[in-house]
N, CA, C and O atoms as a GROMACS GRO file, in nm:
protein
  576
    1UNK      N    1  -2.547  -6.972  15.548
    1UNK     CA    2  -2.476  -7.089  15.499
    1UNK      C    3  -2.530  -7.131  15.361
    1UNK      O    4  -2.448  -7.159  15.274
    2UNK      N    5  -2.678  -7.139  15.333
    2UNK     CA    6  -2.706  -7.206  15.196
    2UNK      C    7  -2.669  -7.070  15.081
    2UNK      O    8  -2.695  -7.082  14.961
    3UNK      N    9  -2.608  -6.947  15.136
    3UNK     CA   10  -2.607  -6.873  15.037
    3UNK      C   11  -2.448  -6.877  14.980
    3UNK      O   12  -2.423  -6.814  14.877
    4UNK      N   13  -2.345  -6.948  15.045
    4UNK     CA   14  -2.258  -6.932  15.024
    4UNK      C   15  -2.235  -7.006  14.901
    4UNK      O   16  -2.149  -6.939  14.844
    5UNK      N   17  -2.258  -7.089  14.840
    5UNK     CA   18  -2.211  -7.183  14.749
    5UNK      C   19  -2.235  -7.076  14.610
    5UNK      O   20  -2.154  -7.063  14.518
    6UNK      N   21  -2.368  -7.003  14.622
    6UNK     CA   22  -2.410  -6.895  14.513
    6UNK      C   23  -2.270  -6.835  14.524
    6UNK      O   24  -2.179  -6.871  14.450
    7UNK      N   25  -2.251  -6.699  14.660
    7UNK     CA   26  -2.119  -6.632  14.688
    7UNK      C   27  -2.019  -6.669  14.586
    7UNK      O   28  -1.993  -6.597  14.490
    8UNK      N   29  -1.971  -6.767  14.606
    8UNK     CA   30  -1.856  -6.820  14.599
    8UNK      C   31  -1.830  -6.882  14.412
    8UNK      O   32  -1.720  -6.896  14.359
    9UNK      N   33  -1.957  -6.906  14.352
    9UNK     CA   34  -1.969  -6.921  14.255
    9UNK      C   35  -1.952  -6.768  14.186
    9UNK      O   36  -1.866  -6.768  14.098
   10UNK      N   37  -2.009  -6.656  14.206
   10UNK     CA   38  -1.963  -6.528  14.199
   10UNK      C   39  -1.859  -6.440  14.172
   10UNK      O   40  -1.824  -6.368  14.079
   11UNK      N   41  -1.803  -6.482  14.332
   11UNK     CA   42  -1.645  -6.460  14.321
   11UNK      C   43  -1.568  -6.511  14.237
   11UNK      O   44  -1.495  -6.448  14.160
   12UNK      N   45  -1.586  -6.677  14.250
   12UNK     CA   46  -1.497  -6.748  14.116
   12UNK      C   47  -1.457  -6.670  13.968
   12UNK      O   48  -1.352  -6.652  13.906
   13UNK      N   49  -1.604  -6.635  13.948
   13UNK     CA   50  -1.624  -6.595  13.793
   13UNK      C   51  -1.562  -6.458  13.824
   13UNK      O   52  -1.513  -6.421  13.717
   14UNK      N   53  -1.542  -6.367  13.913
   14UNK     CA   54  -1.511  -6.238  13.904
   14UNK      C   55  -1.343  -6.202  13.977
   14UNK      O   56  -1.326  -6.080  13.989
   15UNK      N   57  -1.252  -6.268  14.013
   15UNK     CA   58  -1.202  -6.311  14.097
   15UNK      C   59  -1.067  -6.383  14.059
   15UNK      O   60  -0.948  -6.354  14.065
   16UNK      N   61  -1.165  -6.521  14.003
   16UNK     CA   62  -1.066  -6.629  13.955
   16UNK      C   63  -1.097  -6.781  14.107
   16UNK      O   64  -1.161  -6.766  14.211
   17UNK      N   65  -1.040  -6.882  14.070
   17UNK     CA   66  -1.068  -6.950  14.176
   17UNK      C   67  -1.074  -6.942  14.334
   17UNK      O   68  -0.963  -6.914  14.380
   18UNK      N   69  -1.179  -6.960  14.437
   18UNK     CA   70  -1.180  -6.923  14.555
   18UNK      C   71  -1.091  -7.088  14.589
   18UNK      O   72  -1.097  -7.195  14.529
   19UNK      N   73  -1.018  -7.050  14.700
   19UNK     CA   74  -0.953  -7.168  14.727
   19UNK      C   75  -0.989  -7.169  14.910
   19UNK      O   76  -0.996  -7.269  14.982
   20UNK      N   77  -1.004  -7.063  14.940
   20UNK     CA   78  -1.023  -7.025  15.094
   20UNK      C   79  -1.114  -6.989  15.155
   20UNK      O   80  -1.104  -6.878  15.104
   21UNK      N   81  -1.245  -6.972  15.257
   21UNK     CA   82  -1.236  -6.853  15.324
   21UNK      C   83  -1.225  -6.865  15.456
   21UNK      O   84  -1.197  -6.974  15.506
   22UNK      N   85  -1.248  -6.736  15.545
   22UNK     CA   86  -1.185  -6.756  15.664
   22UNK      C   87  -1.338  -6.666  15.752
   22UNK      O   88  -1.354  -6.553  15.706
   23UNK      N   89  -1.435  -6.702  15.855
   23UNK     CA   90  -1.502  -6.669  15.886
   23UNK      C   91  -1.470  -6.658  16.037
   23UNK      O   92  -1.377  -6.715  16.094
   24UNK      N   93  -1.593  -6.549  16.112
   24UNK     CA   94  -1.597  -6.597  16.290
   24UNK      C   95  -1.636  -6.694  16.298
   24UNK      O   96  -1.703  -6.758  16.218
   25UNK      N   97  -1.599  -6.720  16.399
   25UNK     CA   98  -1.645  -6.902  16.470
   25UNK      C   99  -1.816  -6.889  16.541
   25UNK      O  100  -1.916  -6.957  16.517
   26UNK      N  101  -1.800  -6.790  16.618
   26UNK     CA  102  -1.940  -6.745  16.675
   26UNK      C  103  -2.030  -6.713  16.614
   26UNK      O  104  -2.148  -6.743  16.630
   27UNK      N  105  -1.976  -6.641  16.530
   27UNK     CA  106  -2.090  -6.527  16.388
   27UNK      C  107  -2.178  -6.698  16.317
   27UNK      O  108  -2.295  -6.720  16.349
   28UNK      N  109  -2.134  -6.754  16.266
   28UNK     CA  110  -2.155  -6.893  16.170
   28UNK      C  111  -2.222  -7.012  16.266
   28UNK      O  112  -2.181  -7.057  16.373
   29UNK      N  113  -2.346  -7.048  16.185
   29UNK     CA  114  -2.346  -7.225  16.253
   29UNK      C  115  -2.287  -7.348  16.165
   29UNK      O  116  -2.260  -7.315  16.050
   30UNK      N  117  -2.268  -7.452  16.190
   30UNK     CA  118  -2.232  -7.546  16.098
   30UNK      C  119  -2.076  -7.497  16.058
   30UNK      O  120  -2.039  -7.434  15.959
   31UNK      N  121  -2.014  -7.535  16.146
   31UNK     CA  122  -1.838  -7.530  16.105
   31UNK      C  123  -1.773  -7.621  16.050
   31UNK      O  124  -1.696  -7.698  16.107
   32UNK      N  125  -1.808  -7.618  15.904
   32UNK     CA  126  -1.757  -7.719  15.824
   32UNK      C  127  -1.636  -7.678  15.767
   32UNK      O  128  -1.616  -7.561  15.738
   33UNK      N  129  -1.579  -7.741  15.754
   33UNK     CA  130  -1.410  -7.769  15.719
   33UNK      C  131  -1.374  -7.719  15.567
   33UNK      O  132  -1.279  -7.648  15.535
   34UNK      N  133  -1.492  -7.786  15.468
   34UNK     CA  134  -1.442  -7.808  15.332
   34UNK      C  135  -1.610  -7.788  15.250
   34UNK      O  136  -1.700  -7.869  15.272
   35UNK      N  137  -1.626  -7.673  15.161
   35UNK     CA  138  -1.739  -7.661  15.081
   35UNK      C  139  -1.729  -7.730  14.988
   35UNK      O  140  -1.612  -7.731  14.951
   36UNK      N  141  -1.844  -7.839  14.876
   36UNK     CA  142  -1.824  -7.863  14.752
   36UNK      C  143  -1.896  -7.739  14.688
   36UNK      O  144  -2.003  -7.697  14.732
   37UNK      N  145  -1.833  -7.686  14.586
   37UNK     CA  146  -1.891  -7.595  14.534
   37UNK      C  147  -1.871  -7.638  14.352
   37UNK      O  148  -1.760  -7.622  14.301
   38UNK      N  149  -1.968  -7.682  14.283
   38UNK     CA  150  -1.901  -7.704  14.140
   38UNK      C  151  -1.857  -7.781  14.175
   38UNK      O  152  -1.885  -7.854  14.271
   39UNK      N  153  -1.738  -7.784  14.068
   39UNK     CA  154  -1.626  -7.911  14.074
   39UNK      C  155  -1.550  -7.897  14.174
   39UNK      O  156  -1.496  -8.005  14.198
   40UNK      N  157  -1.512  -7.793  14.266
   40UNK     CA  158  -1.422  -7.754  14.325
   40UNK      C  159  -1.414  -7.725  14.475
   40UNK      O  160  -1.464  -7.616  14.503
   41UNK      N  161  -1.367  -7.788  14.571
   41UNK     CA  162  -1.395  -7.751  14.735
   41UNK      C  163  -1.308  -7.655  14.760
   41UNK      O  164  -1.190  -7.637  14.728
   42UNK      N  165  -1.417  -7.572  14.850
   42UNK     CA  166  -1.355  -7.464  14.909
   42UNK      C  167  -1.328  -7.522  15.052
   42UNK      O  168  -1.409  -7.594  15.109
   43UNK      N  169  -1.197  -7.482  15.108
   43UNK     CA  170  -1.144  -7.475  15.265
   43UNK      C  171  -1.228  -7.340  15.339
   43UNK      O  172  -1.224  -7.221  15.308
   44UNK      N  173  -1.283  -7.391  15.421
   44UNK     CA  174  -1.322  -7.319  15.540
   44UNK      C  175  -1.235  -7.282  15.728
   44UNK      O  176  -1.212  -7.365  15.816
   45UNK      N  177  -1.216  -7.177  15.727
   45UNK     CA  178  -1.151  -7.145  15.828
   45UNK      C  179  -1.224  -7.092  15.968
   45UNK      O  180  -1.296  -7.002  15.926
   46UNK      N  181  -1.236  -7.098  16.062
   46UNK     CA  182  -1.287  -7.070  16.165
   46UNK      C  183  -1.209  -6.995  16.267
   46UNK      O  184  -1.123  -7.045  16.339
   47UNK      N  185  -1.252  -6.857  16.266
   47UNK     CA  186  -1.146  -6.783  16.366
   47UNK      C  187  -1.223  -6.645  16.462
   47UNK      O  188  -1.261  -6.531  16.433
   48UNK      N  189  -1.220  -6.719  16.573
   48UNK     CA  190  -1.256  -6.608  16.680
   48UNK      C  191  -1.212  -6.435  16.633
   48UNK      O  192  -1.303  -6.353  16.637
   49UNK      N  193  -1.071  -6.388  16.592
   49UNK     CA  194  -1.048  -6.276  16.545
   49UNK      C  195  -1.075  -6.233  16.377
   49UNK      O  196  -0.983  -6.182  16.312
   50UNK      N  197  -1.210  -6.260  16.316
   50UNK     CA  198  -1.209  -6.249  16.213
   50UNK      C  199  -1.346  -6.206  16.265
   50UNK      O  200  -1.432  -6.266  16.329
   51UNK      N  201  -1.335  -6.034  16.199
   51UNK     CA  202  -1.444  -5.939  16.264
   51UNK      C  203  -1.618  -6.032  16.210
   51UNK      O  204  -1.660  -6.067  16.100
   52UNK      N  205  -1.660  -6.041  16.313
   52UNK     CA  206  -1.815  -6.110  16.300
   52UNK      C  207  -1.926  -6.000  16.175
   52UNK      O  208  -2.046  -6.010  16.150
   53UNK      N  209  -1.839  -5.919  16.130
   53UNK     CA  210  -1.940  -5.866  16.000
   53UNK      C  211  -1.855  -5.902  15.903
   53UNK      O  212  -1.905  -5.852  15.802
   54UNK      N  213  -1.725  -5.975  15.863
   54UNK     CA  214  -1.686  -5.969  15.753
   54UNK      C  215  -1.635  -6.139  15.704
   54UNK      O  216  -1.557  -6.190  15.785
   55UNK      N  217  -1.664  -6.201  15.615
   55UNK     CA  218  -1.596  -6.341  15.534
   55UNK      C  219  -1.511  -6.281  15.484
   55UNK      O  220  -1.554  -6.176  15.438
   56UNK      N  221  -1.382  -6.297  15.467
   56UNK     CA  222  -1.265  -6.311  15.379
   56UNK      C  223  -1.235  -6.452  15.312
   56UNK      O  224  -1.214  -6.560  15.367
   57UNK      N  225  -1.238  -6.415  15.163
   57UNK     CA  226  -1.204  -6.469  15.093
   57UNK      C  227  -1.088  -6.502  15.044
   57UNK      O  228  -1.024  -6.396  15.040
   58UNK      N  229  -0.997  -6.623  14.990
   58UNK     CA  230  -0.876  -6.582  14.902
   58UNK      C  231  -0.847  -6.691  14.780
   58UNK      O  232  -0.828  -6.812  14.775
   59UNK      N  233  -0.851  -6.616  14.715
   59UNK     CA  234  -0.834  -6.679  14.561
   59UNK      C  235  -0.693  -6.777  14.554
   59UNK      O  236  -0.598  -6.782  14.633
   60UNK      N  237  -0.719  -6.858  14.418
   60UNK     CA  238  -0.557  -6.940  14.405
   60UNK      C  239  -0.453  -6.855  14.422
   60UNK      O  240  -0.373  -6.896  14.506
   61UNK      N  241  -0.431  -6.772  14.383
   61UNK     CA  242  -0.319  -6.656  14.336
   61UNK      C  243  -0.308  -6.579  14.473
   61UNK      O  244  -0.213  -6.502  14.492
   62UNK      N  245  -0.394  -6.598  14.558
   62UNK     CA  246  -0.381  -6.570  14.703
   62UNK      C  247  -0.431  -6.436  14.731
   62UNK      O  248  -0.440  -6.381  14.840
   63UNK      N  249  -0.459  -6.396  14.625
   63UNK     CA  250  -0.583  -6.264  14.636
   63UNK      C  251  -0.690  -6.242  14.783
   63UNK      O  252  -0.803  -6.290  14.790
   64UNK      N  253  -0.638  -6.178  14.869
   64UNK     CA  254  -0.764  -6.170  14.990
   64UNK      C  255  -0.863  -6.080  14.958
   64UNK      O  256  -0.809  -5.973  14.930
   65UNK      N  257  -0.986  -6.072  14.947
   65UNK     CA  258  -1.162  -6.020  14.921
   65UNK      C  259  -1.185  -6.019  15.049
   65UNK      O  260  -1.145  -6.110  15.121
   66UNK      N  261  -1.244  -5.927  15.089
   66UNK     CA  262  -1.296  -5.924  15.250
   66UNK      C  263  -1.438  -5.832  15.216
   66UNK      O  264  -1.455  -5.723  15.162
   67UNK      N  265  -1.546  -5.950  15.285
   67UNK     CA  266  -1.645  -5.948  15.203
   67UNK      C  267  -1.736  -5.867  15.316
   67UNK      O  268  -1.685  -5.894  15.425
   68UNK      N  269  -1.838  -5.787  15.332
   68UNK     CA  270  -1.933  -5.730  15.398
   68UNK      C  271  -2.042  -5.810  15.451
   68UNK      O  272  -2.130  -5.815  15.365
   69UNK      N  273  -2.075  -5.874  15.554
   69UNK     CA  274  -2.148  -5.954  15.644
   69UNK      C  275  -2.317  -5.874  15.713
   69UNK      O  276  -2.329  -5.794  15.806
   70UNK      N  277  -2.400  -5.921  15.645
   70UNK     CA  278  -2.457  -5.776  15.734
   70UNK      C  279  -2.577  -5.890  15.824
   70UNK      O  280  -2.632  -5.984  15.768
   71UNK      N  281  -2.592  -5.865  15.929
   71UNK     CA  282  -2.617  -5.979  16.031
   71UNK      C  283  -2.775  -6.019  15.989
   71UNK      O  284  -2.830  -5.924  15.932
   72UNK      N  285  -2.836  -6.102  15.999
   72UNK     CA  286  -2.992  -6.137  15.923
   72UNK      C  287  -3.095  -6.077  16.047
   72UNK      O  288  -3.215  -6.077  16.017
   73UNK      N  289  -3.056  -6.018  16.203
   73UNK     CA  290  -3.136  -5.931  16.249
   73UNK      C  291  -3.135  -5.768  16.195
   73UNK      O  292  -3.209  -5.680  16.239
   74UNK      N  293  -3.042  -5.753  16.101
   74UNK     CA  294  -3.058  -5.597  16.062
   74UNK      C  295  -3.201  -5.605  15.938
   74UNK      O  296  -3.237  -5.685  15.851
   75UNK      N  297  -3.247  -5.482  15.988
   75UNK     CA  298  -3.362  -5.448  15.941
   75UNK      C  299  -3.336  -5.402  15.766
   75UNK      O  300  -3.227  -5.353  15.737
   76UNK      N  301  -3.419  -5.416  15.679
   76UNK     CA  302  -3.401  -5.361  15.534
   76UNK      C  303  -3.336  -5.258  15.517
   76UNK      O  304  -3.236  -5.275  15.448
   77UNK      N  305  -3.354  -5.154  15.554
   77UNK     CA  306  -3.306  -4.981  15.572
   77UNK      C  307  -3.148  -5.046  15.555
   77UNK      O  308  -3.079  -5.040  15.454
   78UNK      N  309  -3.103  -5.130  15.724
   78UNK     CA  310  -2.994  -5.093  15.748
   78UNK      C  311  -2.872  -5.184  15.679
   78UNK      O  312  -2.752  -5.154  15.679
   79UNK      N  313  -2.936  -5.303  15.620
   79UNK     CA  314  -2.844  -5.364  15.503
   79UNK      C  315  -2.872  -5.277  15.372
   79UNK      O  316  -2.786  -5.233  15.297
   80UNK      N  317  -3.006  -5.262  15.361
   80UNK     CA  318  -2.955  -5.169  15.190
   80UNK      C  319  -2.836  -5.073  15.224
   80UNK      O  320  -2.743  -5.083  15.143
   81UNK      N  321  -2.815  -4.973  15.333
   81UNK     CA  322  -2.721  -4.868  15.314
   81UNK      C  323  -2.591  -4.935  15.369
   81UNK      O  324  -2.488  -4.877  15.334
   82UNK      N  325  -2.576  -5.030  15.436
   82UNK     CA  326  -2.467  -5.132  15.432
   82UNK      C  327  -2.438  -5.173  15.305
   82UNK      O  328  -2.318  -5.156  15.280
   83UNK      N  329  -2.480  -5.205  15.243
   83UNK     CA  330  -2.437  -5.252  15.101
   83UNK      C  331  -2.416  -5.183  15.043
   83UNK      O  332  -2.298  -5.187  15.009
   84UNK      N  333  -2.512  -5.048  14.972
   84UNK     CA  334  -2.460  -4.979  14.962
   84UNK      C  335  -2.326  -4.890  14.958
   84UNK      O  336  -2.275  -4.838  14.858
   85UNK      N  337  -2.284  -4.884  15.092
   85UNK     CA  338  -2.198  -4.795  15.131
   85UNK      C  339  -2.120  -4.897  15.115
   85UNK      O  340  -2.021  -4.826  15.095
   86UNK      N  341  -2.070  -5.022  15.104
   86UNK     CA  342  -1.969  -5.095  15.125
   86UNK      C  343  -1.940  -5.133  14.933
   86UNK      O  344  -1.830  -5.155  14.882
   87UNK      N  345  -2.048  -5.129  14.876
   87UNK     CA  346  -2.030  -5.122  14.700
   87UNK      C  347  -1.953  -5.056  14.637
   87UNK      O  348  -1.887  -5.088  14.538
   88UNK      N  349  -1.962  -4.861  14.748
   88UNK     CA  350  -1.941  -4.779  14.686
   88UNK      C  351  -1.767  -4.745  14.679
   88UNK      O  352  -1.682  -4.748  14.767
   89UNK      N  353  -1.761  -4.716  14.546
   89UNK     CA  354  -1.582  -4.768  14.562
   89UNK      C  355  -1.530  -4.668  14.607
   89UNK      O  356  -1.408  -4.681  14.595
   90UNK      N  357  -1.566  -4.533  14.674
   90UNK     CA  358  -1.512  -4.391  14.723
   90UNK      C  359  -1.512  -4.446  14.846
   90UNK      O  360  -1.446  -4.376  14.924
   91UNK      N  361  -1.583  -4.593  14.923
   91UNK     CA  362  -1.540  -4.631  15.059
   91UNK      C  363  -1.419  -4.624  15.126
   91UNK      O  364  -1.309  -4.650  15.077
   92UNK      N  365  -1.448  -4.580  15.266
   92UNK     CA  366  -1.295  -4.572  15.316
   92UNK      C  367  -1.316  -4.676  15.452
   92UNK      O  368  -1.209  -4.708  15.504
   93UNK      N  369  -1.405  -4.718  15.498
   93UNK     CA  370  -1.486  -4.756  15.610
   93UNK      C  371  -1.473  -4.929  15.574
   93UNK      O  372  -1.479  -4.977  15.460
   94UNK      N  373  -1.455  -5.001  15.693
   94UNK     CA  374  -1.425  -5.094  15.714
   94UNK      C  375  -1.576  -5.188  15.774
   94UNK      O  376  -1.672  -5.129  15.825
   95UNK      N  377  -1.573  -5.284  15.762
   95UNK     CA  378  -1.685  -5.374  15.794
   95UNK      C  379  -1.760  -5.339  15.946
   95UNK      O  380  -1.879  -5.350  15.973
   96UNK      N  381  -1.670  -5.301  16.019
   96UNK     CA  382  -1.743  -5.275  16.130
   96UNK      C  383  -1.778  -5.117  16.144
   96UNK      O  384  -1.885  -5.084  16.197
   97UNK      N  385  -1.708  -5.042  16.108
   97UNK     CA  386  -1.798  -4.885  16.071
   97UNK      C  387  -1.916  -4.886  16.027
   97UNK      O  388  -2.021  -4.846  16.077
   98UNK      N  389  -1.875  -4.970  15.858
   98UNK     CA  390  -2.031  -4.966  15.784
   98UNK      C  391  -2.153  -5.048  15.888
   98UNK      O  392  -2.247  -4.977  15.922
   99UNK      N  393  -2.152  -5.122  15.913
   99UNK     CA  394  -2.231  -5.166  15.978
   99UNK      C  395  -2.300  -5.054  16.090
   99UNK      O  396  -2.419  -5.025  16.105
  100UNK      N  397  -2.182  -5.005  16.161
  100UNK     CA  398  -2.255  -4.917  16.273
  100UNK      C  399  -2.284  -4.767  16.225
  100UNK      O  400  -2.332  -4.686  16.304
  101UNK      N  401  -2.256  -4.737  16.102
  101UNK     CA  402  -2.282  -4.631  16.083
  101UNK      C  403  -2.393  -4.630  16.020
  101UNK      O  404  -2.445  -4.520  16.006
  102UNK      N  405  -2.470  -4.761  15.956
  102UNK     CA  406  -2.603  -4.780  15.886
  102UNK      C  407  -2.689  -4.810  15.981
  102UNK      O  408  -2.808  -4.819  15.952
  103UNK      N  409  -2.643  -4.831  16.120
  103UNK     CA  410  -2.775  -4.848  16.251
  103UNK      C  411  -2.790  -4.699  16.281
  103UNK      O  412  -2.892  -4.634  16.298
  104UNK      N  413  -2.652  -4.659  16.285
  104UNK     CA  414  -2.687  -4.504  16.353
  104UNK      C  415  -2.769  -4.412  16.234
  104UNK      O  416  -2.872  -4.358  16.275
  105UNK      N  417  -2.743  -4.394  16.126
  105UNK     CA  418  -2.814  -4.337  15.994
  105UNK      C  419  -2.972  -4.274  16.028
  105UNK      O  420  -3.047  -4.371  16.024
  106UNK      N  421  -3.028  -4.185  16.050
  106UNK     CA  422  -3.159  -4.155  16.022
  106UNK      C  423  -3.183  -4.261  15.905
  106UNK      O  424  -3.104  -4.322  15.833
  107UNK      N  425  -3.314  -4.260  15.912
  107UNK     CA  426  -3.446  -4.358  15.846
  107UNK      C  427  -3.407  -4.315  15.723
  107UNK      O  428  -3.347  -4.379  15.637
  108UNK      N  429  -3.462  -4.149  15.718
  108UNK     CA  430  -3.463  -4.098  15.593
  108UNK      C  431  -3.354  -4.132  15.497
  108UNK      O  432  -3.358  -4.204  15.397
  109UNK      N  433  -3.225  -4.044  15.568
  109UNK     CA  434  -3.093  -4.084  15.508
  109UNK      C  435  -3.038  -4.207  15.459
  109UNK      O  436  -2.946  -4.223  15.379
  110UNK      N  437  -3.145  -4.334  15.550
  110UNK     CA  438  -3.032  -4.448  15.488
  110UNK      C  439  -3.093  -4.458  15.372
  110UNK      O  440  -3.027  -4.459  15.268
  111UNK      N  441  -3.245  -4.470  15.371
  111UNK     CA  442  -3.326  -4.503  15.255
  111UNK      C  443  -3.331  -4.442  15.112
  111UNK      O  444  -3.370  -4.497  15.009
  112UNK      N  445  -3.263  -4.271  15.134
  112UNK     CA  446  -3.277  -4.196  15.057
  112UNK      C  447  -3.160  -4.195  14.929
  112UNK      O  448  -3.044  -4.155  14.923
  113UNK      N  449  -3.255  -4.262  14.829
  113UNK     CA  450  -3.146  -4.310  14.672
  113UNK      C  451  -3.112  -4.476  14.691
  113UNK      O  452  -3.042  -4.535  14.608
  114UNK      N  453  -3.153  -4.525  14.776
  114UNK     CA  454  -3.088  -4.658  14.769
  114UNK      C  455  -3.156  -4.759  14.683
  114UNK      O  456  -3.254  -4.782  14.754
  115UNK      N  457  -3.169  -4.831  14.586
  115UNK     CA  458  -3.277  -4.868  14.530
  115UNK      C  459  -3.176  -5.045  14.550
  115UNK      O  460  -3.062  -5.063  14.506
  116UNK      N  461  -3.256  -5.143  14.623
  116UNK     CA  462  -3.161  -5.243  14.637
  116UNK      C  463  -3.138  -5.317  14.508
  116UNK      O  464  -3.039  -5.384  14.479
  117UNK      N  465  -3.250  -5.294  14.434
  117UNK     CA  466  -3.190  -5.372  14.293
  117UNK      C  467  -3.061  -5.333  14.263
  117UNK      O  468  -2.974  -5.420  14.249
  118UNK      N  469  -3.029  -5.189  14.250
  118UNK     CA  470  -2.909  -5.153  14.226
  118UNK      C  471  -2.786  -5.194  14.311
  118UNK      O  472  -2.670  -5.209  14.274
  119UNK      N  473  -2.830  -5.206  14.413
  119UNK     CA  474  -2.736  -5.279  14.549
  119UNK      C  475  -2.668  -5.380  14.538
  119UNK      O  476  -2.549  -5.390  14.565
  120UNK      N  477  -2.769  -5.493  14.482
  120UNK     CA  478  -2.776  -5.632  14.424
  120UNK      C  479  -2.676  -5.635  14.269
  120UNK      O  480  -2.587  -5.706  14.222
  121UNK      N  481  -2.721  -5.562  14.244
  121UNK     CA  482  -2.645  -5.544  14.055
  121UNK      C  483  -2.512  -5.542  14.101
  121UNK      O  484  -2.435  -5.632  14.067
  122UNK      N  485  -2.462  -5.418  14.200
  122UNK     CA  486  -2.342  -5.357  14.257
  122UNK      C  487  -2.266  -5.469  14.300
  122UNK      O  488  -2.144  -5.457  14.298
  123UNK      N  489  -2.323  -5.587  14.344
  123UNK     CA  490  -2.253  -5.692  14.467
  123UNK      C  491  -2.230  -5.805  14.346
  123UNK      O  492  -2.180  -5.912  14.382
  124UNK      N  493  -2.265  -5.788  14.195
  124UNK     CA  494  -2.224  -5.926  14.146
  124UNK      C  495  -2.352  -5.935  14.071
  124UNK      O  496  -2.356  -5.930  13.948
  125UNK      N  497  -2.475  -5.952  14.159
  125UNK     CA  498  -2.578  -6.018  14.110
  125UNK      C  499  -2.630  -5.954  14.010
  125UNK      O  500  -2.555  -5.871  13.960
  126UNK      N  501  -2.776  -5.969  13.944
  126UNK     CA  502  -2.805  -6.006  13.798
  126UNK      C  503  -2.992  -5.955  13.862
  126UNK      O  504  -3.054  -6.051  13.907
  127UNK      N  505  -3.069  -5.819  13.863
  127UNK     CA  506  -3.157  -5.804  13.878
  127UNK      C  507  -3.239  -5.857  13.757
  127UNK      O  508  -3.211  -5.865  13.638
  128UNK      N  509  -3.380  -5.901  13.846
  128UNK     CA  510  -3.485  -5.986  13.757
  128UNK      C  511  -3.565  -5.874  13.710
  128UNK      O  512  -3.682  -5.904  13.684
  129UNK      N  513  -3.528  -5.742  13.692
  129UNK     CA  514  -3.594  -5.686  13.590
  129UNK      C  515  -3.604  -5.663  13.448
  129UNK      O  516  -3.695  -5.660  13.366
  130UNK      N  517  -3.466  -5.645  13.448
  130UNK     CA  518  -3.389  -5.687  13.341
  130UNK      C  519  -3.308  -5.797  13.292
  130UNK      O  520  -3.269  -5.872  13.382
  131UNK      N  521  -3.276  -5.823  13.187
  131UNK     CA  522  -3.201  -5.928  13.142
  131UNK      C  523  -3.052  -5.858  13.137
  131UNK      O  524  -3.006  -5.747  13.112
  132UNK      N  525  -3.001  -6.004  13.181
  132UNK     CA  526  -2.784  -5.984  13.201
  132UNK      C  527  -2.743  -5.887  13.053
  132UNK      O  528  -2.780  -5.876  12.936
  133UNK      N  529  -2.664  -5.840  13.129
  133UNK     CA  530  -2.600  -5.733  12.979
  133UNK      C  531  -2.446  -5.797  12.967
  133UNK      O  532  -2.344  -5.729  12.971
  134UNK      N  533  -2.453  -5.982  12.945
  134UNK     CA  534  -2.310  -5.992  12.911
  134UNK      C  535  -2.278  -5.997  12.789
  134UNK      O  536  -2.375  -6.025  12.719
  135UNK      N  537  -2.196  -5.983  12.739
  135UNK     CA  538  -2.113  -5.971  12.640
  135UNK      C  539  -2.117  -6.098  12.547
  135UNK      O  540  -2.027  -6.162  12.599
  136UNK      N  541  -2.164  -6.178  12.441
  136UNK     CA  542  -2.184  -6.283  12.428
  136UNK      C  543  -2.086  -6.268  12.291
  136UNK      O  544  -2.117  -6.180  12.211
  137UNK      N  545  -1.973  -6.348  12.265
  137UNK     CA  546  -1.902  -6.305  12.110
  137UNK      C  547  -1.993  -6.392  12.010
  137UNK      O  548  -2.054  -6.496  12.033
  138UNK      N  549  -1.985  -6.314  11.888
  138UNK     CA  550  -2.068  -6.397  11.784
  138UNK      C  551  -1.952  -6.509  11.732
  138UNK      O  552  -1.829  -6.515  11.728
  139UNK      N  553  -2.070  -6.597  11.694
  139UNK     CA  554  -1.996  -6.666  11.613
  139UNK      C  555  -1.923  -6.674  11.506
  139UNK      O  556  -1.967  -6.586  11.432
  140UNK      N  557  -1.815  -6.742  11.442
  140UNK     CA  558  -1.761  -6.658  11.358
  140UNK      C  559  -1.766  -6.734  11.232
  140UNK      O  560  -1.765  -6.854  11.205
  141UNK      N  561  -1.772  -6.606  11.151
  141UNK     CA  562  -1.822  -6.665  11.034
  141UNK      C  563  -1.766  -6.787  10.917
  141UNK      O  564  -1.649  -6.805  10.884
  142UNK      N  565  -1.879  -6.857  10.871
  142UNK     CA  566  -1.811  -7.014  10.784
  142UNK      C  567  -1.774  -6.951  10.660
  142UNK      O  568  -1.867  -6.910  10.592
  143UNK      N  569  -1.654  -6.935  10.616
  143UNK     CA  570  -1.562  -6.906  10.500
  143UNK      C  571  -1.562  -7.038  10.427
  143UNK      O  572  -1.443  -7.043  10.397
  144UNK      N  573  -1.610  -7.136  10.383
  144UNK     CA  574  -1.614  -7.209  10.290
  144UNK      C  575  -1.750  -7.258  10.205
  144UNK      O  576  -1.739  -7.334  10.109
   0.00000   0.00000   0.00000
C-alpha cells in the first residue's frame, strides 16, 4: 500500500493520467475507495476476480496496464526473475504463469543474468548508481 502512490506517480508520467485501479479484495489490506496522489485521486476498485498477482490500471483515455504483483513472501531469486520475465517485452505469460514459473525455476536459472538494478531501471525506476539519463532541452538562446 505505501508503495502505490510512488506506482502511480510512474505510470502517470509514462502512461498519461491514472484515473483507476482495480485490485483483489483478499490479496490487499486497507480497502480504500479513493487515493490522493499529487493533485489528483485515484479510484480504487476491489474485486474478488482480479487475479491476486496482478493491479490493473486504467488511464483517462481508458488505457488498461495490468501490472505484475509479486507477493512480499516470495523470496529475492523469485521476484527478480518475476520481474524480469514480466519486463521482458518477448513475454507471452500472464501474471499467474510468471509467478509460478519463477517458484518452479532452479536457483541457478532464476538468478543467472538477472541483475535487479536492471529489473528496477526496466519497471520505470531510476537506479542509484547512476544518474537519470533524461533528456533535459536547453535553453534557448537570448537573441537581443
Amino acid at each position: 500500500m505505501a508503495e502505490l502512490p510512488g506506482l502511480i506517480l510512474a505510470l502517470n508520467e509514462r502512461y498519461g493520467p491514472i484515473r483507476q485501479m482495480m485490485l483483489n479484495s483478499s490479496t490487499w489490506n486497507g480497502h480504500f475507495r479513493r487515493l490522493a496522489v499529487g493533485t489528483r485521486v485515484v479510484r480504487a476498485g476491489w474485486f474478488s476476480t482480479v487475479d491476486p498477482g496482478m493491479l490493473i490500471a486504467t488511464t483517462e483515455r481508458g488505457d488498461q496496464i495490468d501490472l505484475l504483483v509479486v507477493p512480499p513472501e516470495a523470496t529475492t531469486a523469485t521476484a527478480a526473475i518475476a520481474m524480469a520475465t514480466a519486463a521482458d517485452p518477448t513475454n507471452q505469460l500472464r501474471a499467474p504463469a510468471i509467478l509460478a514459473a519463477s517458484r518452479t525455476a532452479p536457483t541457478a536459472e532464476r538468478s543467472e543474468g538477472v541483475d535487479p538494478g536492471t529489473v528496477w531501471d526496466n519497471e520505470g525506476g531510476h537506479s542509484a548508481r547512476e544518474p537519470s539519463r533524461r533528456h533535459v532541452p536547453a535553453e534557448p538562446a537570448n537573441t537581443s
